[in-house]
Backbone and ligand atoms as CSV (ligand in chain L), in Angstrom:
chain,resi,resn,atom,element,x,y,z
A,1,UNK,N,N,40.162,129.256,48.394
A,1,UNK,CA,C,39.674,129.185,49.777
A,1,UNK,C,C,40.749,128.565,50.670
A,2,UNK,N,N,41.339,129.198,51.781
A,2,UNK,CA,C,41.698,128.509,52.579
A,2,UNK,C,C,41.813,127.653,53.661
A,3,UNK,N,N,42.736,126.632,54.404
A,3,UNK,CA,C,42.180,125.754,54.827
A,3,UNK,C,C,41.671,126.332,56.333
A,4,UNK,N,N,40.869,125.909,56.967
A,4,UNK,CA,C,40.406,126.501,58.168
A,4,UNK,C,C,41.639,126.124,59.217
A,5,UNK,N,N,41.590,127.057,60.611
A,5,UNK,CA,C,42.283,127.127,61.164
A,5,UNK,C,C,41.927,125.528,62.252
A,6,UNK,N,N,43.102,124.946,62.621
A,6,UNK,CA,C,42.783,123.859,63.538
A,6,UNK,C,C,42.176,123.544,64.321
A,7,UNK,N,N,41.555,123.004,65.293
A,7,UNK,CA,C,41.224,122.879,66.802
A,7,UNK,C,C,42.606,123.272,67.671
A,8,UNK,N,N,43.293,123.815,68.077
A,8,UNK,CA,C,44.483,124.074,68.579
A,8,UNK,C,C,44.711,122.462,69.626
A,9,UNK,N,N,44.026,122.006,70.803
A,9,UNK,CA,C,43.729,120.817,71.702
A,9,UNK,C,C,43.617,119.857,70.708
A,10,UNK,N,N,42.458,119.826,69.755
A,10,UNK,CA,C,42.096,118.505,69.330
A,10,UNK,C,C,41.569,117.350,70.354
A,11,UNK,N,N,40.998,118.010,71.219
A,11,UNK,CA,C,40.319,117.171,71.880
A,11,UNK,C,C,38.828,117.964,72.401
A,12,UNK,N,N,38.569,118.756,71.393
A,12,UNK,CA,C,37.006,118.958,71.728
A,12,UNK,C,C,35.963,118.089,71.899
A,13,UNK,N,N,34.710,118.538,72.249
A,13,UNK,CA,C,33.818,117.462,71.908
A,13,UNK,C,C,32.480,117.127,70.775
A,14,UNK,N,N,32.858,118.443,69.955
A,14,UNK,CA,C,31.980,118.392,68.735
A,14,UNK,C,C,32.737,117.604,67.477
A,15,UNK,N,N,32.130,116.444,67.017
A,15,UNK,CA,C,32.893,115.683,66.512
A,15,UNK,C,C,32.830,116.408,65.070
A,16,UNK,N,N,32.146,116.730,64.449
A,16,UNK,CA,C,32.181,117.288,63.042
A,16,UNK,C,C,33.055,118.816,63.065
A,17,UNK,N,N,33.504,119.037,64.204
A,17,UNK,CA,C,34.392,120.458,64.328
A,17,UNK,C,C,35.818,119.373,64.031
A,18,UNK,N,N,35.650,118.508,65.136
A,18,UNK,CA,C,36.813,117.879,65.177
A,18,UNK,C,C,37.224,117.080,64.094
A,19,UNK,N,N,36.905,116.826,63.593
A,19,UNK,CA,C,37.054,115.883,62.065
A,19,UNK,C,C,37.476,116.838,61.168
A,20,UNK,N,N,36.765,117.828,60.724
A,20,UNK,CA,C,37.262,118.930,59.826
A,20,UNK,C,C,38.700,119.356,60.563
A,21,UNK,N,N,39.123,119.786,61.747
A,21,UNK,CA,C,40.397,119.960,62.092
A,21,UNK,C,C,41.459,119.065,61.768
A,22,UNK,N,N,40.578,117.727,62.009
A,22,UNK,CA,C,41.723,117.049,61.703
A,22,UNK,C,C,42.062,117.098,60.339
A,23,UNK,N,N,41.044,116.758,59.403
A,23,UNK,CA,C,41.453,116.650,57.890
A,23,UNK,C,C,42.156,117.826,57.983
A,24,UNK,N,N,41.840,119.037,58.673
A,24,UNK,CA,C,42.687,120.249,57.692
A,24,UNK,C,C,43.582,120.129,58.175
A,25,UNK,N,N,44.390,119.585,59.385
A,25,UNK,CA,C,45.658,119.290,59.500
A,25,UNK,C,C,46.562,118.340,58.626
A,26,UNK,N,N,45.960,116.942,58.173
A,26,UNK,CA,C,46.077,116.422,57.546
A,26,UNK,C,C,46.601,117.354,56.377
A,27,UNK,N,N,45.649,117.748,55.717
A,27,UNK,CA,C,45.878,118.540,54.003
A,27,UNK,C,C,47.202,119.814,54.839
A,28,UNK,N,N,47.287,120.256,55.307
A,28,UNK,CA,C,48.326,121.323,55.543
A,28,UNK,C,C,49.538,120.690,55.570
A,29,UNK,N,N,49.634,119.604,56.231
A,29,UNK,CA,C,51.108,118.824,56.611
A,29,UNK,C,C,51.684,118.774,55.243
A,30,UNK,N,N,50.453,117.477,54.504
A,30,UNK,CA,C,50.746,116.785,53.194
A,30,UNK,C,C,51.260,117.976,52.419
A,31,UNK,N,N,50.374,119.314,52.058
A,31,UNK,CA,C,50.679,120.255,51.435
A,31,UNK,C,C,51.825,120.917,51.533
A,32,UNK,N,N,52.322,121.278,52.941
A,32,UNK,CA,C,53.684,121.531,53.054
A,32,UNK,C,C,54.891,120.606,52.615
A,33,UNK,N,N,54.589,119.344,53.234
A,33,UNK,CA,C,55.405,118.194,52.090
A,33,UNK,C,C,55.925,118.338,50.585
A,34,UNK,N,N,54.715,118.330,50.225
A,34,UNK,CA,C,54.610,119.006,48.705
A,34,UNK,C,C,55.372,119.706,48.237
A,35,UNK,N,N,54.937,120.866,48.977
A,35,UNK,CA,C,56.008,122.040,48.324
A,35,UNK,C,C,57.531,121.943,48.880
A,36,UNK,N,N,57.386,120.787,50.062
A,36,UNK,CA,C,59.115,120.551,49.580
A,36,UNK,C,C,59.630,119.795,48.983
A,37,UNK,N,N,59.071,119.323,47.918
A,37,UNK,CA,C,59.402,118.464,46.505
A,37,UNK,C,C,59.307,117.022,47.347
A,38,UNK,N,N,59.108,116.354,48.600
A,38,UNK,CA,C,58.349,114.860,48.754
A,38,UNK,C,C,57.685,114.353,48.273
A,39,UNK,N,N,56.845,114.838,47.056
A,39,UNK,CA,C,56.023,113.708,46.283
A,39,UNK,C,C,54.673,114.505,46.026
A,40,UNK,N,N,53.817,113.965,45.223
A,40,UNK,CA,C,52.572,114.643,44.867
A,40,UNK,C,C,51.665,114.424,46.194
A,41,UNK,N,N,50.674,115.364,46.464
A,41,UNK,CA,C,49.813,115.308,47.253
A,41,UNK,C,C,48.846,114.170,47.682
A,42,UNK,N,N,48.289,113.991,46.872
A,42,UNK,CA,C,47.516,112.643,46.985
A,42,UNK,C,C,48.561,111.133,47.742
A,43,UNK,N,N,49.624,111.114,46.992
A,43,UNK,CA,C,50.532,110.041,47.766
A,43,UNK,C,C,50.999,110.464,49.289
A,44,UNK,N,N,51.022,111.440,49.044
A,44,UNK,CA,C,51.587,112.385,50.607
A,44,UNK,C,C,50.436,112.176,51.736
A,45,UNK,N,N,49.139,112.412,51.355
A,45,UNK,CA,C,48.400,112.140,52.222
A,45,UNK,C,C,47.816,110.180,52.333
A,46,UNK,N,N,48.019,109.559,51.070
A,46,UNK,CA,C,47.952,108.225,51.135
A,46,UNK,C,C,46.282,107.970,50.680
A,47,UNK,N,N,45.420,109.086,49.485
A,47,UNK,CA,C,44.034,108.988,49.296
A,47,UNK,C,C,44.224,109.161,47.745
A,48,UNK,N,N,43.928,107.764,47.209
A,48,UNK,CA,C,44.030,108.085,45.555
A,48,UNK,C,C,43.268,109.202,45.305
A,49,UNK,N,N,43.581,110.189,44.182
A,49,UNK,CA,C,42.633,111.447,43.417
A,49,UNK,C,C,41.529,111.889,43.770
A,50,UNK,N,N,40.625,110.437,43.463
A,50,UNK,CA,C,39.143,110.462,43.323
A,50,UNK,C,C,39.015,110.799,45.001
A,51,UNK,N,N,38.968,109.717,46.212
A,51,UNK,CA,C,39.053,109.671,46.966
A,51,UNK,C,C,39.449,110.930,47.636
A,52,UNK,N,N,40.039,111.975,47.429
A,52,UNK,CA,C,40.435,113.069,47.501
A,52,UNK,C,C,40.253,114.126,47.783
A,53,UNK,N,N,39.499,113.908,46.178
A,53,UNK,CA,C,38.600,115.416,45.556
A,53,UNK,C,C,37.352,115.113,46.318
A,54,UNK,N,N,36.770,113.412,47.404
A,54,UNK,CA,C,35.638,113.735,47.542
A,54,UNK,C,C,35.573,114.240,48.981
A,55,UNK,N,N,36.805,113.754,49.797
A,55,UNK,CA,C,37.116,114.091,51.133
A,55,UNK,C,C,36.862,115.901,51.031
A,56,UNK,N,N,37.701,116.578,50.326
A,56,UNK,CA,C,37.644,117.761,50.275
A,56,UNK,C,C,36.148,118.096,49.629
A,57,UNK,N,N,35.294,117.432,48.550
A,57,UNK,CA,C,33.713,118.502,48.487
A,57,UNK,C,C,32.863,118.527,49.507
A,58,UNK,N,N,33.774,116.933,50.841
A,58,UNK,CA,C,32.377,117.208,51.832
A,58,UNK,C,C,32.846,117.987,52.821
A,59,UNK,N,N,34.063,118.385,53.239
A,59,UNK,CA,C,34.730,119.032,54.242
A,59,UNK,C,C,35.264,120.668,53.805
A,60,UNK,N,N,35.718,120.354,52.844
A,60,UNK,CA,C,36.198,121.855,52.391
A,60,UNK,C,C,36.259,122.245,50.983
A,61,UNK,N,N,34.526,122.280,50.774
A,61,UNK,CA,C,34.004,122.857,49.653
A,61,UNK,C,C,34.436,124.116,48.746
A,62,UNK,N,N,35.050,123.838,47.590
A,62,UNK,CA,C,35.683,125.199,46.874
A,62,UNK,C,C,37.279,125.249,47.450
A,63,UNK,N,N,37.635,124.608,47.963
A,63,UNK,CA,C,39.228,124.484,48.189
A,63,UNK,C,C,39.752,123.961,46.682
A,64,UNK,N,N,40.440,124.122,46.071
A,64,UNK,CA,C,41.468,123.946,44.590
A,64,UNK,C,C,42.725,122.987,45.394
A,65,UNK,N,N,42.617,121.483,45.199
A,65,UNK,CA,C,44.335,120.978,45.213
A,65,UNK,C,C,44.181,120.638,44.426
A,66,UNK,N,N,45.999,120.268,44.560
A,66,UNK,CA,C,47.067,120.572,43.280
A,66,UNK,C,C,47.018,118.953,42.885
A,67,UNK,N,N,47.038,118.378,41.639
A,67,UNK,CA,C,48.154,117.237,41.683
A,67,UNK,C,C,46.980,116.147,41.407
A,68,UNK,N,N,45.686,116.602,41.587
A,68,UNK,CA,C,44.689,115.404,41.855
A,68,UNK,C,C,44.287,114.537,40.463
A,69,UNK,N,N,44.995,115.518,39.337
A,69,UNK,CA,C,45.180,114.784,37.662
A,69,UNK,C,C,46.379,114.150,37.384
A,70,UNK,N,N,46.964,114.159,38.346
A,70,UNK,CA,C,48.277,112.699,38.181
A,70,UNK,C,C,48.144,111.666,38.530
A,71,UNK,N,N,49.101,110.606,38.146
A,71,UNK,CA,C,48.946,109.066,38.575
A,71,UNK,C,C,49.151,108.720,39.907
A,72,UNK,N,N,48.778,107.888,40.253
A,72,UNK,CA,C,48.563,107.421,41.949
A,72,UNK,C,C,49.593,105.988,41.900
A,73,UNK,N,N,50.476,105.947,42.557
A,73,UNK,CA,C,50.657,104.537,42.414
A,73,UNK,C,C,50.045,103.659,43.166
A,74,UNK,N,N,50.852,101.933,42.938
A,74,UNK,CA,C,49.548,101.485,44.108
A,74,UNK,C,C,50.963,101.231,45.338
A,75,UNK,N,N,50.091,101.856,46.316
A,75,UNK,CA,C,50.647,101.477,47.693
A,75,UNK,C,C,51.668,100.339,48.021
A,76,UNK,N,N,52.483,100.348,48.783
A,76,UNK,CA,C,53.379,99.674,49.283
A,76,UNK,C,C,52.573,98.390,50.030
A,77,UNK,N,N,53.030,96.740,49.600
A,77,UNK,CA,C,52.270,95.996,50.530
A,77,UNK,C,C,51.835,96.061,52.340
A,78,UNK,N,N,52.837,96.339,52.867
A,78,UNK,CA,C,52.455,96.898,54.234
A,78,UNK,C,C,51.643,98.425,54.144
A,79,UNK,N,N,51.616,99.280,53.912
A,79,UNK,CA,C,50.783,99.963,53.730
A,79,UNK,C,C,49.360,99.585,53.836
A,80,UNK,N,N,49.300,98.678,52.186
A,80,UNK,CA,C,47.942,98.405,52.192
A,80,UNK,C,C,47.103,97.461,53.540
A,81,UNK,N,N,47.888,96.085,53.554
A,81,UNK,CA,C,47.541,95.575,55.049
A,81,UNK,C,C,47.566,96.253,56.202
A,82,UNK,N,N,48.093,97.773,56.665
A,82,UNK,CA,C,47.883,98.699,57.794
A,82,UNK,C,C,46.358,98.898,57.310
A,83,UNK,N,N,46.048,99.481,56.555
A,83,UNK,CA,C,44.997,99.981,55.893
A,83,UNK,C,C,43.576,98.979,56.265
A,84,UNK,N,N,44.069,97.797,55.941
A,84,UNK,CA,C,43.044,96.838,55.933
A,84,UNK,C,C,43.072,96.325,57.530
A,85,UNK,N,N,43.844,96.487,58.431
A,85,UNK,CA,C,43.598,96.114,59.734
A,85,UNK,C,C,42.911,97.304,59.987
A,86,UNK,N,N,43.140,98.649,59.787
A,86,UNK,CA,C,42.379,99.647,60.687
A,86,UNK,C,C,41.107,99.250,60.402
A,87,UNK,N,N,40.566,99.091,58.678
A,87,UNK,CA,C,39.145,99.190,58.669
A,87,UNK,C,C,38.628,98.118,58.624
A,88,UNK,N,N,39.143,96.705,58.975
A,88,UNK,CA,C,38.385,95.693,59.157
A,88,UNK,C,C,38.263,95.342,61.148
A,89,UNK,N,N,39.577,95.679,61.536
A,89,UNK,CA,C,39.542,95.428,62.857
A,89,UNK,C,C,39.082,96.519,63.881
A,90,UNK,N,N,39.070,97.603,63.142
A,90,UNK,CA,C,38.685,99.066,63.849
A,90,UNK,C,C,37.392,99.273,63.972
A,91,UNK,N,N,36.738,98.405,63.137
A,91,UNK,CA,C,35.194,98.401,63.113
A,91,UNK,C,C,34.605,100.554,62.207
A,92,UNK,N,N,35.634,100.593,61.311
A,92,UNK,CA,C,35.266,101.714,60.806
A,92,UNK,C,C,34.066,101.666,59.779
A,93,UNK,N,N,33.175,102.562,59.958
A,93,UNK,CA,C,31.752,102.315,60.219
A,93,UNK,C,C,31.121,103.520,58.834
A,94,UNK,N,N,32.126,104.466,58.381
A,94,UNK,CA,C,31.950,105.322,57.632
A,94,UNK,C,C,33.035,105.878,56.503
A,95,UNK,N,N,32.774,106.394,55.472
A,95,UNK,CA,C,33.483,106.458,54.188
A,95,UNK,C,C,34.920,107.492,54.980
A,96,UNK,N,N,34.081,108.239,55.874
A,96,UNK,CA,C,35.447,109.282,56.251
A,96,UNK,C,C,36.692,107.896,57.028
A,97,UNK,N,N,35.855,107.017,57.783
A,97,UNK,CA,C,36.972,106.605,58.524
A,97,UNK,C,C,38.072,105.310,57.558
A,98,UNK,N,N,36.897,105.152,56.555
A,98,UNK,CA,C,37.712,104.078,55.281
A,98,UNK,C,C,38.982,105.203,54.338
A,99,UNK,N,N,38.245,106.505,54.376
A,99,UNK,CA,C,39.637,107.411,54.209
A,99,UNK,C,C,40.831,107.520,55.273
A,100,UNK,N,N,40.448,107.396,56.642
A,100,UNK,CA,C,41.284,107.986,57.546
A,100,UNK,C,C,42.502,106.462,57.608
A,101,UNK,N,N,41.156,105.456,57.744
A,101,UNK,CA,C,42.639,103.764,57.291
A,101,UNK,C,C,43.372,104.159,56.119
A,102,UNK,N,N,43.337,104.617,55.080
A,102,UNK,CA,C,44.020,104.562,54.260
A,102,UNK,C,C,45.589,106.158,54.469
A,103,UNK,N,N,44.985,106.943,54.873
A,103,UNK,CA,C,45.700,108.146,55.399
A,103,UNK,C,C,46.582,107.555,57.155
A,104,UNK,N,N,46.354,106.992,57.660
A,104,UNK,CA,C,47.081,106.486,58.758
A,104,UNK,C,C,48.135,105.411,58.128
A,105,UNK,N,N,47.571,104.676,57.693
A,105,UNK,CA,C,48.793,103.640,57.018
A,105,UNK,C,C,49.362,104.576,56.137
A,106,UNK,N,N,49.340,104.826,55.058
A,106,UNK,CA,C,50.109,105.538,54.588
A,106,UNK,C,C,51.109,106.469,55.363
A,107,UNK,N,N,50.500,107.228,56.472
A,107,UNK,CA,C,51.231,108.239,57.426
A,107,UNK,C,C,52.523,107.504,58.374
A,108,UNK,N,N,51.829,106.063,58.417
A,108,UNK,CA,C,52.379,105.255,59.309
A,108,UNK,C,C,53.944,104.576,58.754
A,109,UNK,N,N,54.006,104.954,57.409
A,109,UNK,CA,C,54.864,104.536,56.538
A,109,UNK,C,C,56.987,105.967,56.806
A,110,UNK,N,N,56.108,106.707,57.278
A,110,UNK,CA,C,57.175,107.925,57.585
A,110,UNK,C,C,57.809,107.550,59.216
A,111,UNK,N,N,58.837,108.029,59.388
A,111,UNK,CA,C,60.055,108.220,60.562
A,111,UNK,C,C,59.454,108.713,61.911
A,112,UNK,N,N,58.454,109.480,61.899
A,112,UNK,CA,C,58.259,109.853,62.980
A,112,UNK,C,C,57.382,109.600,63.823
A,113,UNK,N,N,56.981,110.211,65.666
A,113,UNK,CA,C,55.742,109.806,65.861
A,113,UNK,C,C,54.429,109.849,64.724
A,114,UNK,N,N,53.321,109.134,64.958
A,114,UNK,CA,C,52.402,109.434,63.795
A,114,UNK,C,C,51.687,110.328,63.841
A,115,UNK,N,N,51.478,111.277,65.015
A,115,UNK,CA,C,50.551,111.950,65.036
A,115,UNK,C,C,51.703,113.193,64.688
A,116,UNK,N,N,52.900,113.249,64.825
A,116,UNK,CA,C,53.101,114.565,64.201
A,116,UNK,C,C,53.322,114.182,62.463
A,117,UNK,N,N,53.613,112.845,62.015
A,117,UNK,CA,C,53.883,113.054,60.218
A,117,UNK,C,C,52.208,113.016,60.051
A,118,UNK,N,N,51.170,112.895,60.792
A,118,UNK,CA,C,49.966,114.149,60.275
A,118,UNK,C,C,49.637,115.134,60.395
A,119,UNK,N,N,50.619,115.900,61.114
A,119,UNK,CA,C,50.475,116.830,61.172
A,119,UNK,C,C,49.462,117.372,62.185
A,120,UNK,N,N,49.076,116.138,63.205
A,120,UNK,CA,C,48.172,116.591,64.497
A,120,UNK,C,C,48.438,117.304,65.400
A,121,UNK,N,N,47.475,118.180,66.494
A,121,UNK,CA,C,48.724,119.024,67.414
A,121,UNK,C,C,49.433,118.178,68.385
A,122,UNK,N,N,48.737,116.728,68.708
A,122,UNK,CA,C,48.885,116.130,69.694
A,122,UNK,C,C,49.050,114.689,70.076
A,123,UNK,N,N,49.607,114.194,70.625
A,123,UNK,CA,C,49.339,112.244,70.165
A,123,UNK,C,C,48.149,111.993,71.264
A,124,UNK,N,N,47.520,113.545,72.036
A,124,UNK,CA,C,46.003,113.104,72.437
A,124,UNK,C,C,45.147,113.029,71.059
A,125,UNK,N,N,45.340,114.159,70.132
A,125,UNK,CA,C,44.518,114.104,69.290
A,125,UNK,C,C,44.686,112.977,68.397
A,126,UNK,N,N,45.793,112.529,68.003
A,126,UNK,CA,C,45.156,111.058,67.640
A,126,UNK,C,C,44.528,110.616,68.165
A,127,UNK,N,N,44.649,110.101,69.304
A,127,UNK,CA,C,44.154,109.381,70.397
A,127,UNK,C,C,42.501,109.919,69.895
A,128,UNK,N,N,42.336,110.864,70.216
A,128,UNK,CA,C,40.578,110.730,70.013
A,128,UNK,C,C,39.988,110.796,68.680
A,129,UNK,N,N,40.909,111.226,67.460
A,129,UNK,CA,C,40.427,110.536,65.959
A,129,UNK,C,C,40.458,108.840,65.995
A,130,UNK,N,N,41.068,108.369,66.487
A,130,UNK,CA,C,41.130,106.562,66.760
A,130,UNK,C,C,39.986,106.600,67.903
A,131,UNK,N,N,39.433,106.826,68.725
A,131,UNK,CA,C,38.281,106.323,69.151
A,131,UNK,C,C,37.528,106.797,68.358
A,132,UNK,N,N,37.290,108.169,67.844
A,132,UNK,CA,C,36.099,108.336,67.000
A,132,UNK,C,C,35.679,107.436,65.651
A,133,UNK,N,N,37.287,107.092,65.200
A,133,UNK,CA,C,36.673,106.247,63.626
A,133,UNK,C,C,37.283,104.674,63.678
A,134,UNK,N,N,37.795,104.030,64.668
A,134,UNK,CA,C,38.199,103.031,65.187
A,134,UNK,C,C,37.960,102.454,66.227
A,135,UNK,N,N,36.748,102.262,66.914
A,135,UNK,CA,C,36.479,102.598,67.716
A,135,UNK,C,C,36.732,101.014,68.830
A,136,UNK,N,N,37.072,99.833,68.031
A,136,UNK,CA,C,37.078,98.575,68.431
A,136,UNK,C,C,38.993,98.641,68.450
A,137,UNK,N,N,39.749,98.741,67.952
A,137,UNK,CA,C,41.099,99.504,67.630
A,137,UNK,C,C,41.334,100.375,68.778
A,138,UNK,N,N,40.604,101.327,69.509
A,138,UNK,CA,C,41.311,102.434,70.267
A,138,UNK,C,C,40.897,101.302,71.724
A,139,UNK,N,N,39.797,100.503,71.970
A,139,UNK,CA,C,39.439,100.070,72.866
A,139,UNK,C,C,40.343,98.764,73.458
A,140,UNK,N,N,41.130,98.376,72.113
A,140,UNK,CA,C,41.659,97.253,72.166
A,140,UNK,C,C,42.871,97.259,72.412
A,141,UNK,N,N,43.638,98.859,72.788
A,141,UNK,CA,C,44.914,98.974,73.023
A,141,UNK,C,C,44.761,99.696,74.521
A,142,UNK,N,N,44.634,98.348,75.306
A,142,UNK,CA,C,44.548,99.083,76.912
A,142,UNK,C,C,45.712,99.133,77.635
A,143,UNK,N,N,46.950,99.037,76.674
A,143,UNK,CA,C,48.213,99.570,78.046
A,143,UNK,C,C,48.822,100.560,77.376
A,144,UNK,N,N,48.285,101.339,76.561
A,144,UNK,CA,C,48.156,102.962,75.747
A,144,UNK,C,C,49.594,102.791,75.195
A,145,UNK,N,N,49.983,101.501,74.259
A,145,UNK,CA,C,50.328,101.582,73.228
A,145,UNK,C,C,50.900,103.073,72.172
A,146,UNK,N,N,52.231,102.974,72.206
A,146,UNK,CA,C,52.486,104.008,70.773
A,146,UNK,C,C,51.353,103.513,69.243
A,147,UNK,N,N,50.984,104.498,68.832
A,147,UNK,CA,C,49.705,103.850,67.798
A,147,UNK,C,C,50.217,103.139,66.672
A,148,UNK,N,N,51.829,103.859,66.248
A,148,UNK,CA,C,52.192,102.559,65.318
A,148,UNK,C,C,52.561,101.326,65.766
A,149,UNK,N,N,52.843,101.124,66.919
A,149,UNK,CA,C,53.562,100.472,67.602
A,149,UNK,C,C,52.549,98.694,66.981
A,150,UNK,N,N,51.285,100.010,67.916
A,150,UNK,CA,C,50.167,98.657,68.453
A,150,UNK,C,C,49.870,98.388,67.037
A,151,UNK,N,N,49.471,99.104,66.310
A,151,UNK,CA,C,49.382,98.621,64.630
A,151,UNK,C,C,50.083,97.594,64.472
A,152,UNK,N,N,51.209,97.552,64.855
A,152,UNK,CA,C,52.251,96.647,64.089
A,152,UNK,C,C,51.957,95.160,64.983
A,153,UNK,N,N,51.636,95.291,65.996
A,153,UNK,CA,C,51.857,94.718,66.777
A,153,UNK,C,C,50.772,93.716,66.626
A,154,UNK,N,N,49.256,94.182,66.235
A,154,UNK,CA,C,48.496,93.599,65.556
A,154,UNK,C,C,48.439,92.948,64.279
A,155,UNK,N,N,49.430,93.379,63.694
A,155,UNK,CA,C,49.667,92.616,62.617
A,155,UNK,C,C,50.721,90.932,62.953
A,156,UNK,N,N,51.879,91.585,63.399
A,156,UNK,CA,C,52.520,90.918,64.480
A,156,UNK,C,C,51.809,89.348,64.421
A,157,UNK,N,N,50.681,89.814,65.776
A,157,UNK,CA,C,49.646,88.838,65.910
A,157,UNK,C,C,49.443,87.808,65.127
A,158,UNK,N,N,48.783,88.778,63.995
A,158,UNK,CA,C,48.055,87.862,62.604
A,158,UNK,C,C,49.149,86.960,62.401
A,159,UNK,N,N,50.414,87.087,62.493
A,159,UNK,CA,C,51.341,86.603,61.092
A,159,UNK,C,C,51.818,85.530,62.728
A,160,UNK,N,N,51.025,85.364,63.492
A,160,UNK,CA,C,52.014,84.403,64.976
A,160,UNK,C,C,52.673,84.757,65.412
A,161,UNK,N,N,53.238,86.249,65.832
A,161,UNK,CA,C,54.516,86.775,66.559
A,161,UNK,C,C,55.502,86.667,65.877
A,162,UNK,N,N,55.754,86.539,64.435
A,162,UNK,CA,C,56.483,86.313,64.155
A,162,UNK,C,C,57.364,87.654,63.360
A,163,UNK,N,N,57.075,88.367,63.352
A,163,UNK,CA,C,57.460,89.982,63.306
A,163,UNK,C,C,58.631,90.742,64.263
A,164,UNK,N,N,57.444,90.416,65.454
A,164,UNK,CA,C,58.299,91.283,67.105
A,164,UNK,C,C,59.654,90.179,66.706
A,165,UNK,N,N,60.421,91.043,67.873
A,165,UNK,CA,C,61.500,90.494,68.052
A,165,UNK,C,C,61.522,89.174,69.506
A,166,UNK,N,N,60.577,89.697,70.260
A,166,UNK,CA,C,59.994,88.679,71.465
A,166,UNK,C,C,58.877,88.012,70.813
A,167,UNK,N,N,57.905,86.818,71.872
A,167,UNK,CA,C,56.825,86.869,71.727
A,167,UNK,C,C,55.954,87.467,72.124
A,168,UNK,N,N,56.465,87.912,73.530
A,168,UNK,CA,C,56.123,88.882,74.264
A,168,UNK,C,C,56.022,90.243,74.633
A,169,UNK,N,N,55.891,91.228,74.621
A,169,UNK,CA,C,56.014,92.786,75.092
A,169,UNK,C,C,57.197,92.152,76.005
A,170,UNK,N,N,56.900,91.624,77.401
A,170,UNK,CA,C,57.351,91.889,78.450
A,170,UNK,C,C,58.724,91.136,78.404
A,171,UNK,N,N,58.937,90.522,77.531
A,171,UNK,CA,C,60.269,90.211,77.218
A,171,UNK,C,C,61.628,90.695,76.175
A,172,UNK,N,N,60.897,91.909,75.996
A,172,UNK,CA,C,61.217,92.523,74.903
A,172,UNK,C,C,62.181,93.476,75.218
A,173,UNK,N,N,63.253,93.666,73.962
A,173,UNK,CA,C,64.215,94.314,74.067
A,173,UNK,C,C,64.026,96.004,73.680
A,174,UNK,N,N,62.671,95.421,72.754
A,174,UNK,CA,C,62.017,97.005,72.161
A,174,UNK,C,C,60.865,97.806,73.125
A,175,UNK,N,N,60.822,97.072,74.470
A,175,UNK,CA,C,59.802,97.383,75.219
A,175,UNK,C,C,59.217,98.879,75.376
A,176,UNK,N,N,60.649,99.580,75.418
A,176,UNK,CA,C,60.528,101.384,75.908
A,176,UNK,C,C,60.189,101.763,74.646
A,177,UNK,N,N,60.850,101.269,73.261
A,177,UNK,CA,C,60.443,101.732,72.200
A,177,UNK,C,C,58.876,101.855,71.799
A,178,UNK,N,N,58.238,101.064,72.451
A,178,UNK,CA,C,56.709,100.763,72.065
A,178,UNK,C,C,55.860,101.306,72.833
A,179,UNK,N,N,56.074,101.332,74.596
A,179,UNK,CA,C,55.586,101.998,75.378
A,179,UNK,C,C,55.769,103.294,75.846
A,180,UNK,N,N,56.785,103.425,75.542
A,180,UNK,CA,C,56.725,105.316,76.246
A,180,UNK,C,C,55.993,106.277,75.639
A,181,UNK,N,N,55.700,106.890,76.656
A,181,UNK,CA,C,54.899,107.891,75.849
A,181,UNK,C,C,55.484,108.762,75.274
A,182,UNK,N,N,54.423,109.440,74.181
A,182,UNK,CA,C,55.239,109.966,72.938
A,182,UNK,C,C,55.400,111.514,73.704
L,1,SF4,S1,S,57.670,95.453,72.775
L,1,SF4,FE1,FE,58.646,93.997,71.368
L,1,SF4,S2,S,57.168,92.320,71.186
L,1,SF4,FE2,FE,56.046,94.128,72.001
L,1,SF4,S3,S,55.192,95.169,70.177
L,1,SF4,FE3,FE,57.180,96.117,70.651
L,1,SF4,S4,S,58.663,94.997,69.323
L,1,SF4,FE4,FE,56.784,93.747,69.437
């Protein structure tokens, strides 16, 4: 079975259309990854096996991936703490969005904007998967923040500023790096 075709916008307003788009963007990216020898699937998307196989029986029933009988390692320490700020501070409220913390940190771990190493059409459509499954997280970044940026930046926080290179945004040498839009 193949994966369904995207939301092209990603900013509809049927959220169970939109969720399935996103995952299937998600699984297409990771999958293309794949087949260019980057790593097994499951690490590619950042959802141990199990976790996986269950994302796909509730979204895309009778789909076959590859890879889901190999070993998983365990995550990189920043990784996992991205992971644990989305779904403790994001107020994520459901098993899909305790998948989507673990698939953002992980995603968040690659070179590029984040919404294209998921393979989203848009850094709107992040933008409205983070209000939909983060919803204390999308509310809490009101000067529209790059999304890894503000991630980090929240962590940042936790650890006393002691991360950034300022204490401040507004004193900052990385300022354009964090704010411009993507
Ligand atoms: S602008 Fe500077 S202080 Fe603000 S989040 Fe970026 S790196 Fe940290």
């Amino acid at each position: 079975m193949p994966l369904p075709k995207p939301d092209p916008g990603g900013v509809g307003t049927d959220r169970p259309v939109l969720d399935q788009s996103d995952f299937a963007c998600i699984l297409a990216h990771a999958l293309a990854e794949r087949d260019r020898g980057l790593g097994t699937l499951p690490d590619r998307v950042g959802l141990a096996p199990a976790d996986l196989a269950r994302l796909v029986a509730r979204w895309f029933p009778g789909l076959d991936l590859p890879d889901l009988d190999l070993p998983f390692p365990e995550p990189p320490e920043a990784q996992k703490q991205l992971a644990l700020l989305l779904t403790w501070r994001g107020g994520a409220a459901s098993e899909d969005a305790r998948w989507l913390a673990c698939i953002l940190a992980r995603r968040s771990m690659e070179g590029n904007h984040l919404w294209e190493d998921l393979g989203l059409p848009s850094r709107t459509a992040l933008g409205a998967l983070i209000r939909r499954h983060f919803p204390r997280l999308h509310a809490a970044n009101t000067r529209n923040m790059r999304w890894k940026k503000f991630f980090y930046r929240q962590i940042c926080a936790d650890a006393g500023f002691s991360l950034c290179l300022a204490p401040s945004c507004g004193e900052c040498a990385e300022y354009r790096e964090c704010f411009a839009p993507d």
